[in-house]
C-alpha positions as CSV (number, residue, x, y, z in Angstrom):
1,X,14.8,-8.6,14.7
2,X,14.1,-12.2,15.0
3,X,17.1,-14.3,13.8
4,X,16.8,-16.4,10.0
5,X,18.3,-19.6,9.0
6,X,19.0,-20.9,5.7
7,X,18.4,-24.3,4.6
8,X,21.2,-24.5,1.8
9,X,21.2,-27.6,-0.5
10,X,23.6,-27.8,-3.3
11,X,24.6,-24.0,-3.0
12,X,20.8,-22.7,-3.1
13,X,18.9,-21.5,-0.4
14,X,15.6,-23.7,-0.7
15,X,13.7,-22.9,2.5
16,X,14.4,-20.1,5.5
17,X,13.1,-20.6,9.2
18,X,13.1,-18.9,13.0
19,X,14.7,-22.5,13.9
20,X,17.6,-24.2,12.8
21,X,15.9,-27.5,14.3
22,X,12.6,-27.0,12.2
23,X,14.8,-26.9,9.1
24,X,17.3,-29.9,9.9
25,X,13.8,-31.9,10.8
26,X,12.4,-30.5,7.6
27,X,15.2,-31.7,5.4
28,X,15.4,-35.1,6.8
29,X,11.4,-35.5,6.2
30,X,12.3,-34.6,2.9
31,X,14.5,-37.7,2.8
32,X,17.6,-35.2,2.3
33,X,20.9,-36.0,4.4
34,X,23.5,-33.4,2.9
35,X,22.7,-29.7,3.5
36,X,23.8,-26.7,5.3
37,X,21.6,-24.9,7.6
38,X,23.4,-21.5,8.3
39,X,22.5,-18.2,10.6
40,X,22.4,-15.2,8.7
41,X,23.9,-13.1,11.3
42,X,26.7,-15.4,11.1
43,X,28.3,-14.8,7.7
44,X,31.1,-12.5,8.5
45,X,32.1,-11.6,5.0
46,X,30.6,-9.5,3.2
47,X,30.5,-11.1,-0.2
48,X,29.3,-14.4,1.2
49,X,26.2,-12.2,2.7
50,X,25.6,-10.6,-0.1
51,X,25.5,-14.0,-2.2
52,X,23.2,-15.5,1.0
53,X,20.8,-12.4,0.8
54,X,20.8,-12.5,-2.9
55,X,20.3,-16.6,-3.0
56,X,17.3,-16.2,-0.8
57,X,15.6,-13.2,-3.0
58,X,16.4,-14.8,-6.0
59,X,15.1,-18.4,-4.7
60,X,11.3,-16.7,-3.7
61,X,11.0,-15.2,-6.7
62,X,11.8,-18.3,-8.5
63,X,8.8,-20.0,-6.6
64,X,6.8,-17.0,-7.4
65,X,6.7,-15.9,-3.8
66,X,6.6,-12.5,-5.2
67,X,3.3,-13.1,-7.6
68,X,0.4,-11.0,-7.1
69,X,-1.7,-14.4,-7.2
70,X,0.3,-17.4,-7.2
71,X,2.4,-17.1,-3.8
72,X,2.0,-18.4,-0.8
73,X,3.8,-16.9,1.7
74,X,2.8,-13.6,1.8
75,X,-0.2,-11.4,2.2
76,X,0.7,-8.5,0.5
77,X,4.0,-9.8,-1.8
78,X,5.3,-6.9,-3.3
79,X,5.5,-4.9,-0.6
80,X,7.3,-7.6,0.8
81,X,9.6,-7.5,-1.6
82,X,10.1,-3.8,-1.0
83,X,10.9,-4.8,2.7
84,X,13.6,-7.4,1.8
85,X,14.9,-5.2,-1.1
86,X,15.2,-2.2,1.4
87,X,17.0,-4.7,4.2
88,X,19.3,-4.9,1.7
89,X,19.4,-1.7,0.1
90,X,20.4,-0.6,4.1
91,X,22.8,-3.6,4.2
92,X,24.7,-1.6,1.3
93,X,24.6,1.5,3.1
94,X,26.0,0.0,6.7
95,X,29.2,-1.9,4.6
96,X,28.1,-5.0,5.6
97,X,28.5,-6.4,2.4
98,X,31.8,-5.0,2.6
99,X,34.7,-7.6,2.4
């Protein structure tokens, strides 16, 4: 499983990467100087990666990542959806949202 960062601005996840580099250069582009850019794998407690997993769901389907028509990110959206959904579901199951 490849690794995934979060770009975290103002407590919301607002873009994911393979790279922690390609997100801090993003973010500066962007003109932004205070953000977070956290490893998933990383977050030992298991409220805080519930809250990252959650943030990052909850911040695609805000941008409609998860529209039949209007996404741009994936080919086939809801079943992507059903992937990150069953991630977590197997999260849940393993206790590592356990605190």
């Amino acid at each position: 499983m490849e690794d995934t960062y979060y770009l975290i601005i103002d407590g919301e996840v607002v873009a994911l990467g393979e790279s922690e580099a390609d997100l801090i250069n993003q973010a500066y582009a962007d003109g932004i100087e205070k953000f977070d850019v956290l490893l998933r794998e990383d977050i030992k407690d298991g409220h805080e990666a519930l809250m990252a997993d959650a943030l990052l769901l909850w911040t695609e389907a805000k941008t409609k990542q998860f529209h039949d028509f209007e996404n741009t990110a994936y080919d086939a959206p809801k079943m992507a959806l059903m992937a990150k959904l069953g991630v977590m579901a197997k999260r849940v199951e393993g206790g590592q949202y356990d605190n």
